[in-house]
C-alpha positions in Angstrom: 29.7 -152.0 -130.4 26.8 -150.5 -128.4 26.9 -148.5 -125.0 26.5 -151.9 -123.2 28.8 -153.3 -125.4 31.6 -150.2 -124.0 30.7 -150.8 -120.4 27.8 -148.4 -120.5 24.1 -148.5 -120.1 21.5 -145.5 -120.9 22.6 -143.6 -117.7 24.6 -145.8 -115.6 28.3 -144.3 -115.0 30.9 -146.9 -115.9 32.5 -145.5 -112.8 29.7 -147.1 -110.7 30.2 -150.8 -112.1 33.6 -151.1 -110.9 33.3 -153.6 -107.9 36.2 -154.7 -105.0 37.2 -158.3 -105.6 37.5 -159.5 -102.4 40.2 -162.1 -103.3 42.3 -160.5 -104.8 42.0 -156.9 -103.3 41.0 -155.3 -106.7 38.5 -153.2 -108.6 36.9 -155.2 -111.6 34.1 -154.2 -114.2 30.9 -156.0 -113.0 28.6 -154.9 -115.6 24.3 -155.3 -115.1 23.2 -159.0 -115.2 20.3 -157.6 -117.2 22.7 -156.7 -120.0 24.2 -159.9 -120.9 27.7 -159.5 -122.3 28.8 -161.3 -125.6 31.8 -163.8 -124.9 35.0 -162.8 -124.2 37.6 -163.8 -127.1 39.7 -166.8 -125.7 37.7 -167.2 -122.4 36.6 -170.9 -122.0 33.6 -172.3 -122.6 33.3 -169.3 -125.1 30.9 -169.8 -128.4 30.5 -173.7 -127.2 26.9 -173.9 -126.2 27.7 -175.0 -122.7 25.6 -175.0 -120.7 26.0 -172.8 -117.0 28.2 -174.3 -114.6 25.4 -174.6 -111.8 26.7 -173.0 -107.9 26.5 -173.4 -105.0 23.5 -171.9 -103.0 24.3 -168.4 -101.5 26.7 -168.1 -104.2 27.3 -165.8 -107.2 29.5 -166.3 -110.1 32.8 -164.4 -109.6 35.8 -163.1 -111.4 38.5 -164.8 -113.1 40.8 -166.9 -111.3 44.6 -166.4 -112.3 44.4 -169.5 -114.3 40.9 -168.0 -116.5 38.7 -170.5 -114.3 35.4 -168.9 -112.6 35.1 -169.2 -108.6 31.8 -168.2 -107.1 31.9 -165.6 -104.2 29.7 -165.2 -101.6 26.1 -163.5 -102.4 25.2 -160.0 -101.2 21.7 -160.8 -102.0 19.3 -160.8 -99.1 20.5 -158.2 -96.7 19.2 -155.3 -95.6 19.7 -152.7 -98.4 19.1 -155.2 -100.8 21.8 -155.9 -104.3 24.9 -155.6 -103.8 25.7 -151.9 -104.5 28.9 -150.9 -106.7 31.5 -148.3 -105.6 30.8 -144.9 -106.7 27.0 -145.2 -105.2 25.5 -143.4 -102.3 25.0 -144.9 -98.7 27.0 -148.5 -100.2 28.2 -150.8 -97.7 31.7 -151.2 -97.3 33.4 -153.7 -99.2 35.9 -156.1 -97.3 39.3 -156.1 -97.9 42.0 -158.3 -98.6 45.0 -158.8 -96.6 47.1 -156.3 -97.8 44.3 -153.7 -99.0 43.0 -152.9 -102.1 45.6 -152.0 -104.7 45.7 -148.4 -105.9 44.5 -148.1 -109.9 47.6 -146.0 -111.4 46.8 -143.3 -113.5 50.2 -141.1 -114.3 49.0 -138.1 -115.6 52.2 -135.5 -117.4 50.5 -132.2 -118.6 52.4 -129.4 -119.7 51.4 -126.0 -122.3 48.9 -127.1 -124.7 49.2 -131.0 -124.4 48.8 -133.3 -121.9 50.5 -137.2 -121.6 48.3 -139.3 -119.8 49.7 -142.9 -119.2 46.7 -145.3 -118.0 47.5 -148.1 -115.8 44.0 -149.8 -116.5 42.5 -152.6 -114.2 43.0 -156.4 -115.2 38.9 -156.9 -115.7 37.0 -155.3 -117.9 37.8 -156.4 -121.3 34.8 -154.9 -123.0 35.5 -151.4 -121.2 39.3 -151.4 -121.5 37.9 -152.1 -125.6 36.2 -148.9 -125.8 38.8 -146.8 -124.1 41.6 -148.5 -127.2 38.7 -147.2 -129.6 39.4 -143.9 -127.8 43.2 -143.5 -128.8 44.3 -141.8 -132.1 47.4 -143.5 -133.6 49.6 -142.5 -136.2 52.4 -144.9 -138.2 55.7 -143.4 -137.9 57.7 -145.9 -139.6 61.3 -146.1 -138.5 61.2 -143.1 -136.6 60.5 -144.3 -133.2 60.5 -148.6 -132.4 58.2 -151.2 -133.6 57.7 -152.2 -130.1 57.1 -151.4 -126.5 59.8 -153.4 -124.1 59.8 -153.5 -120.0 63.3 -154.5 -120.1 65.4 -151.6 -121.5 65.5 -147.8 -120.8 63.0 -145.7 -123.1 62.3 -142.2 -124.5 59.1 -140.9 -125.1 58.5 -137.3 -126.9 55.8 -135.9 -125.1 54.1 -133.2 -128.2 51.5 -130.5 -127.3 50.1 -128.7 -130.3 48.8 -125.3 -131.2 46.2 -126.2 -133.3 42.9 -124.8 -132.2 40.4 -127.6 -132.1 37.9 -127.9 -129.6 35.1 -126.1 -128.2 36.0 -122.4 -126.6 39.6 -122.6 -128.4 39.1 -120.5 -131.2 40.9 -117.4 -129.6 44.0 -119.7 -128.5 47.1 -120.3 -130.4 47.9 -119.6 -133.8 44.7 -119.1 -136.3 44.8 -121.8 -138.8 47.8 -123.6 -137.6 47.9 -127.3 -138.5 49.4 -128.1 -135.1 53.0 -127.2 -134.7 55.2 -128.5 -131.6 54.3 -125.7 -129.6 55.5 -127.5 -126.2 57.7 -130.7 -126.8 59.1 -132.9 -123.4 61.7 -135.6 -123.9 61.0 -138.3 -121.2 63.8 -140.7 -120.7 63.1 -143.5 -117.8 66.1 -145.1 -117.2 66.3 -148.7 -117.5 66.7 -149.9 -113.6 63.6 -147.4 -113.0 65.6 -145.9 -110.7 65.3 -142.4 -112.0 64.2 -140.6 -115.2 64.8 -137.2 -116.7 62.0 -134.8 -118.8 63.8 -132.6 -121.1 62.1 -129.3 -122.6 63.1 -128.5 -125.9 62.1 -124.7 -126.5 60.0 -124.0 -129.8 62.6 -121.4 -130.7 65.2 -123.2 -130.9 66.9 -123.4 -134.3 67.6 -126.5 -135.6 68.0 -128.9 -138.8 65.2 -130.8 -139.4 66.0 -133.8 -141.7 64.1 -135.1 -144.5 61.2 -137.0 -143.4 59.2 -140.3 -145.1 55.1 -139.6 -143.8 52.6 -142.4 -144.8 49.7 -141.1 -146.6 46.1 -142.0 -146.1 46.0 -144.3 -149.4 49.1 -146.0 -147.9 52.0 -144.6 -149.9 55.1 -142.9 -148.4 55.8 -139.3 -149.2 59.0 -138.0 -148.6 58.7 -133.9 -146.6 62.2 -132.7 -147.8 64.0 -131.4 -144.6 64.7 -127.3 -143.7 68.1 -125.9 -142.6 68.3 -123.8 -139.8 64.1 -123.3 -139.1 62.8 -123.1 -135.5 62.0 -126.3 -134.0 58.2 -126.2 -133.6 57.9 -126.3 -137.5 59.2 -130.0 -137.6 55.5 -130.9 -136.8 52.5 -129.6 -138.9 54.1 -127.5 -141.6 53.9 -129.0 -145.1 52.5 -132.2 -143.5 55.2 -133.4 -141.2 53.9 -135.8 -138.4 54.7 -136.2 -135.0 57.7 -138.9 -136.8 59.1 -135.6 -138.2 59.5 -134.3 -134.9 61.1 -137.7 -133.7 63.4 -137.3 -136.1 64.5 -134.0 -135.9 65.1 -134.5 -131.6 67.3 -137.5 -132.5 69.3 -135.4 -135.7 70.0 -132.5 -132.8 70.4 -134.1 -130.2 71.8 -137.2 -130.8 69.1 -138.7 -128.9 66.8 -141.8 -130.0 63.2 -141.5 -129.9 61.2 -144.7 -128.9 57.6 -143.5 -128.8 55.4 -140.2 -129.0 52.4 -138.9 -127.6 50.7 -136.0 -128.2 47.3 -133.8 -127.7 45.9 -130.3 -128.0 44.6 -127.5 -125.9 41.5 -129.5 -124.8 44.1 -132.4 -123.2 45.0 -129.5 -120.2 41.4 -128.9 -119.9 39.4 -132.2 -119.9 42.2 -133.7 -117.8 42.7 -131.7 -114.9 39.0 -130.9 -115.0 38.8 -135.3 -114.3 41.5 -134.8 -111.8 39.2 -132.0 -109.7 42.0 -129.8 -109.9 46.1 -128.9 -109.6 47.7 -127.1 -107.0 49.5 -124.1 -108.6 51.6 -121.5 -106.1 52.3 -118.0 -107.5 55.2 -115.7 -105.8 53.1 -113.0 -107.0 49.0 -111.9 -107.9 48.6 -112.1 -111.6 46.1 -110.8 -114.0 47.1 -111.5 -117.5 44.4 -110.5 -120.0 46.3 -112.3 -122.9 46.3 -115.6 -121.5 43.1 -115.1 -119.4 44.9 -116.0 -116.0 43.7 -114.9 -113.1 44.8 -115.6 -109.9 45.8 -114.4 -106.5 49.3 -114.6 -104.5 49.9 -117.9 -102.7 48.4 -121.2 -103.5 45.5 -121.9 -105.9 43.6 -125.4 -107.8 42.9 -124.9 -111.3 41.5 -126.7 -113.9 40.0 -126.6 -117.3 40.5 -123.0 -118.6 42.3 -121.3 -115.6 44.8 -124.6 -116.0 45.4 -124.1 -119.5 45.5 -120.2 -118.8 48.5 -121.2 -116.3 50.2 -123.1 -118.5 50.3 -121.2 -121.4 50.7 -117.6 -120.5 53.5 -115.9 -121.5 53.5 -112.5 -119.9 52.9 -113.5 -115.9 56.4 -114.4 -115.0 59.9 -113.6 -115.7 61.0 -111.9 -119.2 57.6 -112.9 -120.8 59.6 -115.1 -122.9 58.8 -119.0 -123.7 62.4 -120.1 -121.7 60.5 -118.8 -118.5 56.9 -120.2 -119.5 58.7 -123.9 -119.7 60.0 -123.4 -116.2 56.3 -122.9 -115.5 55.1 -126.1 -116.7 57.5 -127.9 -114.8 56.4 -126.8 -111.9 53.0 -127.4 -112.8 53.7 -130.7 -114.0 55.8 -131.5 -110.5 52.5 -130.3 -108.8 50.1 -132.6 -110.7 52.4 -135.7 -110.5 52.4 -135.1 -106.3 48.9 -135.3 -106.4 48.4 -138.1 -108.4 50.9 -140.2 -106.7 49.2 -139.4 -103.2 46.0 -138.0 -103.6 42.7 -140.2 -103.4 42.4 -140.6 -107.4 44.5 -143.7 -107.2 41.7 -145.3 -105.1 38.5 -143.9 -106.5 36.9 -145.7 -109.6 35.0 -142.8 -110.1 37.9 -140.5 -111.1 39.9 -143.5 -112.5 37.3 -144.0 -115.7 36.8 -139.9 -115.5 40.7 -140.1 -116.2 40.5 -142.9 -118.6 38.3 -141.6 -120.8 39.6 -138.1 -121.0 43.2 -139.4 -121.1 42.3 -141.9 -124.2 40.7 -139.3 -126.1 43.2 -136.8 -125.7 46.3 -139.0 -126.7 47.8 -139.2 -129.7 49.9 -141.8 -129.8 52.3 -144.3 -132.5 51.0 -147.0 -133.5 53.0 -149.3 -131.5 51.7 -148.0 -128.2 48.3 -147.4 -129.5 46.9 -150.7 -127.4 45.7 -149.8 -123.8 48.1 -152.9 -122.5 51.1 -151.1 -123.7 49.9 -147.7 -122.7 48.8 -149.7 -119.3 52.6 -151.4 -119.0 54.3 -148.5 -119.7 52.4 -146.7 -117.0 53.4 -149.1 -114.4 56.9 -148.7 -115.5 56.4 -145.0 -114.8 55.1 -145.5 -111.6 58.4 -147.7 -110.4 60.6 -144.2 -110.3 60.5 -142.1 -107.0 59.3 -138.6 -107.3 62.5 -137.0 -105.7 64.5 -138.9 -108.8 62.4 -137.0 -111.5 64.4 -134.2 -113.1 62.9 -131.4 -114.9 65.1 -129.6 -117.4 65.4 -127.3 -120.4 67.9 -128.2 -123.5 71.0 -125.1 -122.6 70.7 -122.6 -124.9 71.5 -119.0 -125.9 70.5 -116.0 -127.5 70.8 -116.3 -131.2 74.0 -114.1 -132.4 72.3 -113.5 -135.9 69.7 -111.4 -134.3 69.3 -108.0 -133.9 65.8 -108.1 -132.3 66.3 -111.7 -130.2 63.6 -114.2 -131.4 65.0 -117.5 -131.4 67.8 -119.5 -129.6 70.3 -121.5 -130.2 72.1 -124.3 -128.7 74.4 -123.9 -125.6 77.2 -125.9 -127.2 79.3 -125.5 -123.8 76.4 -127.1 -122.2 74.2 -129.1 -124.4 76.4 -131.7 -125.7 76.7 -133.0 -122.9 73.7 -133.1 -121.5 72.7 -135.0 -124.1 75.1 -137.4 -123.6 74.3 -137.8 -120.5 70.4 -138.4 -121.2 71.6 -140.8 -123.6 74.1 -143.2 -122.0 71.4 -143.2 -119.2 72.8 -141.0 -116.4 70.5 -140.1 -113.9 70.7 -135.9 -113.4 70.0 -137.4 -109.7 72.3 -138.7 -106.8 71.2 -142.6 -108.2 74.2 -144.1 -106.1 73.6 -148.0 -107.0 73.3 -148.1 -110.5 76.2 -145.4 -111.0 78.7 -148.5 -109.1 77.5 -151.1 -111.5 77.4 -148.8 -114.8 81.0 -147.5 -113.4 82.7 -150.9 -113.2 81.3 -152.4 -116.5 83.0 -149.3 -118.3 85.8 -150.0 -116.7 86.2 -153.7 -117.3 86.4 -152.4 -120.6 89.0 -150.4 -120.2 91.1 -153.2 -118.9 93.2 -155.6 -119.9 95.9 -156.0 -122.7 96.6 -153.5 -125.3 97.6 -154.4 -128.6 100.5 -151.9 -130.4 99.8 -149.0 -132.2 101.1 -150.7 -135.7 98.7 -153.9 -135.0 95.8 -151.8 -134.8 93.4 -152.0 -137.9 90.3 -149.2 -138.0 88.2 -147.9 -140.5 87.0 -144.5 -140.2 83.7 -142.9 -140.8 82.3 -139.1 -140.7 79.0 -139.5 -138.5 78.1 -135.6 -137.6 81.1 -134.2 -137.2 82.5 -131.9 -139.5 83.6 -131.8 -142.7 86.9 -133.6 -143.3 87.1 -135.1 -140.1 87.4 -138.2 -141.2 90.3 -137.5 -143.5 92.3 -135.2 -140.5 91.8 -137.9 -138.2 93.3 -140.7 -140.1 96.2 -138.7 -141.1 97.2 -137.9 -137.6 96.4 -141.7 -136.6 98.8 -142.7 -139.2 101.7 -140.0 -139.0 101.2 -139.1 -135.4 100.3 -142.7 -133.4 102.0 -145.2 -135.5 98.1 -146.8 -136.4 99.5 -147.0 -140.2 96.5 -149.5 -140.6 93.8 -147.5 -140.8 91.9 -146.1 -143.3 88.8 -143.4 -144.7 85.8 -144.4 -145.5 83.7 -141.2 -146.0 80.2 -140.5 -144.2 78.7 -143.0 -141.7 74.7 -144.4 -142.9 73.5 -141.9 -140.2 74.7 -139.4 -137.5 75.6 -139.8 -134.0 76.1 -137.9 -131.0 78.8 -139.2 -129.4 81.8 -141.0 -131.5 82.1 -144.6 -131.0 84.2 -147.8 -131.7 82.5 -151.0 -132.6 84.9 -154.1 -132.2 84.8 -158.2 -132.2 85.7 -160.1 -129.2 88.6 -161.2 -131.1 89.8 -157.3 -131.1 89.4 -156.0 -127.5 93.2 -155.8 -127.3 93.3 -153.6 -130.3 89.9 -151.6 -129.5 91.4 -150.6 -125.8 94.8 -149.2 -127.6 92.6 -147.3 -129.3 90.7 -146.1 -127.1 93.8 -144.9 -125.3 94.9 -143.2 -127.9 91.5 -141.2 -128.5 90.5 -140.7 -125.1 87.1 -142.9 -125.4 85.2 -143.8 -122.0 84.1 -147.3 -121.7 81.0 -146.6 -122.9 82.1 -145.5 -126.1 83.2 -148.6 -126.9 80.1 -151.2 -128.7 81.0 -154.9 -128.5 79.7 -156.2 -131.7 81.5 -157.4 -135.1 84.0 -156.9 -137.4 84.0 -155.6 -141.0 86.6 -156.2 -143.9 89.2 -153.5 -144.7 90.6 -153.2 -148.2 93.2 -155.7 -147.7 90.7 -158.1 -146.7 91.5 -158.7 -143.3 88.9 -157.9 -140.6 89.2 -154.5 -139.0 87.3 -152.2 -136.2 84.9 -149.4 -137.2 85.4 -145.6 -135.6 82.4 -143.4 -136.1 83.2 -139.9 -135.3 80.2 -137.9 -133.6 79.1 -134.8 -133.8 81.2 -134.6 -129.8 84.3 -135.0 -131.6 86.6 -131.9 -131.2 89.1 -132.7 -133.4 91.9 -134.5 -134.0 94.5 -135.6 -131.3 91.6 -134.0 -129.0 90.3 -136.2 -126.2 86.8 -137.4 -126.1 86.7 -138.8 -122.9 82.6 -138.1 -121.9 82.2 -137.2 -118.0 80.1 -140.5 -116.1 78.5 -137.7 -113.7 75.5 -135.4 -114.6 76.6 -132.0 -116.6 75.6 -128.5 -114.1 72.8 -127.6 -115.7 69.3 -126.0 -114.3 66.6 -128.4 -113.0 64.0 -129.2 -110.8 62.5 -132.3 -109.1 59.1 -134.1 -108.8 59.1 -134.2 -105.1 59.8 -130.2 -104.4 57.1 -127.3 -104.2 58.2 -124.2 -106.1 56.1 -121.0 -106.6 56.1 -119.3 -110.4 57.2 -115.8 -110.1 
């Protein structure tokens, strides 16, 4: 496709074709009348030969209707300053405005260390344009890692991804020299699914973890298998002997318990090009800083940066705290807080010209799976974004501590006092906000579940399966089931397909009596408990399936999970903090 063909013309800024529909209140791609446009796939009347529909005099031919029909608007021909002039030029006259105003163009932009998540929310017109900005994103196929699909309806996790790896112009001295791109800053976004709130989880590049064994499609199409690493640092699940941003997926949801729907991911450029598009982020220091290693420089008080000084603020190291990466992250929260304040209120939501800045720095930044790589999805999820007040936007880092087989402390590990639950709580969708009207609904659905008949211990059938937690588990808990609660109809059946976080207990309608006596008998919440079918035991008769979790503390111990957010550090959206 040529640059007319992408919304561009020799010199003419796409930014400057983006009109005001007067109808409809809304900023469409008008593009040159001297450049005619090839048709639009499924637009009537397209590839026909038919001829122009004629209009009326004083007319022009409009935009769209919502039904795909073409309505002629008045003609700025004739007056005083000639054509109709576009936004984004000099001395235009002002457009007028629907009833309700002109709606803002959403652009959420998330930036933090060496990547940057940009979610575009692009306009409705513009097909040829919004064309060349999906030519723009880089997609990779991460099998069953993450979902084949984007949905509006349910709650979702994104793993934001920022790399070390030093491509780019004027990156040479950043990062690691040679690196393929390890996870050198990973976020876990969860939006919750009533939009109400959403939580963005920092997972520290120290952190010592498991990283499974993970299938990567090749370039010719085949599948190679990376085989997995036992107690590595986390930033090595991407890069090293070819793992993909799937590998990465798969190693948050192995540790954490937590599925991963979607990634994104960029480099060091993403801080740069995109806050450079922006104009700017406001950054407050406690404290004058100088940093020759990172290159920041910057005076007490408030500052914008952008491009180099941004990156320089996000990734320095030695400006704040214990010069360690824990106290960097808190850094990048703040400066991602700032960022998404301007954005939300700032006048890039109503200025075309910043908008396609934005959108074309955003779509060649991203990284993204293949089944967000359309700019309609990356354009839907954006809007879903948008629906969650600032003040209900945690920021937090995965709980962790010191790792005890260090003498010289390097790494971390997890928290288990703290982490579990956290995790749980990101995963059963609890905001780590006061959200007071979804917690009433979620609280009496879990407890509807809860009530009702119970059936007797001895009428009880469940088999039992190992799904993370340790060895023998299985085994220890049926024997106390059996000699302990009277549930003599129960039996082992070795490791679950897959590990879980939390233990459940999948029953049939027909076995909600037996399911809540269990459930008593274990101490498992409501939401423990997955309504779904029933398998066949050995005696052939149809029995309940109990997946211990890596949360399960043994046997005769109660699991019951908290419905309320776990203390742990964080930070919201909506307040102005100051790195020190």
């Amino acid at each position: 496709m040529d640059a007319q063909g992408h919304g561009r013309a020799d010199d003419i800024d796409p930014a400057d074709q983006w009109v005001l529909n007067p109808r409809t209140g809304e900023y469409e791609l008008r593009l040159s009348p001297s450049a005619p446009q090839p048709p639009v796939p499924g637009q009537r009347g397209a590839g026909r030969g038919r001829a122009p529909r004629e209009r009326a005099p004083g007319t022009r031919r409009g935009a769209d209707d919502h039904e795909g029909r073409r309505r002629d608007v008045p003609s700025q021909r004739g007056r005083r300053n000639g054509p109709e002039e576009p936004p984004g030029r000099r001395g235009r006259r002002p457009e007028p405005q629907a009833k309700n105003g002109p709606k803002g163009r959403r652009v959420l932009l998330w930036t933090g260390g060496t990547m940057a998540l940009v979610l575009l929310a692009a306009c409705t017109g513009g097909y040829l344009y919004l064309k060349h900005l999906e030519g723009n994103v880089s997609a990779t196929d991460v099998g069953d890692a993450g979902k084949s699909n984007f949905s509006k309806d349910e709650a979702f996790n994104i793993l934001i991804i920022g790399t070390d790896k030093r491509t780019g112009a004027g990156n040479e001295g950043y990062g690691d020299k040679g690196s393929a791109g390890h996870a050198d800053t990973t976020i876990l976004l969860h939006v919750s699914e009533d939009r109400s709130n959403a939580t963005a989880l920092s997972i520290p590049r120290d952190l010592i973890v498991d990283i499974p064994d993970c299938p990567t499609k090749q370039a010719d199409g085949s599948t190679q298998v990376i085989p997995g690493s036992h107690g590595v640092r986390f930033n090595r699940s991407l890069g090293e002997s070819g793992r993909d941003p799937g590998c990465t997926m798969r190693t948050v949801k192995e540790n954490t318990g937590i599925p991963v729907d979607h990634f994104m991911m960029a480099d060091f450029n993403a801080v740069k090009t995109l806050t450079s598009a922006v104009g700017g982020v406001k950054v407050c220091l406690q404290h004058a800083v100088n940093d020759e290693k990172s290159k920041l420089n910057l005076p007490e008080g408030e500052s914008t940066v952008q491009g180099e000084q941004a990156l320089a603020f996000v990734r320095t190291r030695h400006a704040f705290g214990n010069q360690g990466d824990l106290d960097r992250i808190k850094v990048q929260q703040q400066f991602l807080a700032s960022l998404m304040r301007q954005m939300s209120s700032g006048d890039t939501l109503t200025s075309p010209t910043k908008l396609v800045k934005l959108a074309e720095a955003a779509t060649k930044a991203l990284t993204v799976d293949t089944a967000i790589r359309k700019v309609g999805t990356l354009k839907d999820i954006a809007l879903e974004l948008k629906k969650v007040p600032t003040k209900n936007i945690s920021f937090t880092t995965v709980p962790v501590k010191d790792n005890p087989a260090e003498t010289i402390k390097a790494t971390v590990v997890l928290d288990e006092s703290k982490a579990p639950q956290l995790f749980d709580t990101i995963a059963n969708d609890v905001s780590l906000t006061a959200v007071k009207q979804k917690k009433k609904q979620e609280a009496a659905a879990v407890a509807a579940r809860l009530k009702g008949a119970k059936s007797a211990p001895s009428e009880v059938r469940v088999r039992i399966l190992n799904g993370g937690a340790p060895a023998g588990s299985a085994q220890e808990t049926l024997a106390w089931l059996q000699t302990e609660e009277g549930v003599d109809k129960s039996e082992n059946l070795g490791n679950a397909p897959a590990p879980l976080a939390r233990t459940t207990l999948e029953y049939a309608p027909g076995q909600a009596d037996q399911a809540r006596r269990l459930a008593d008998i274990l101490g498992l919440s409501g939401s423990a408990m997955k309504p779904g079918e029933s398998v066949t035991n050995s005696q052939g008769l149809p029995t309940m399936t109990l997946t211990l979790g890596k949360d399960f503390k043994g046997a005769g111990v109660k699991l019951n999970v908290p419905q309320k957010a776990p203390d742990v550090d964080k930070s919201t959206a909506d307040k102005v903090q100051c790195a020190g």
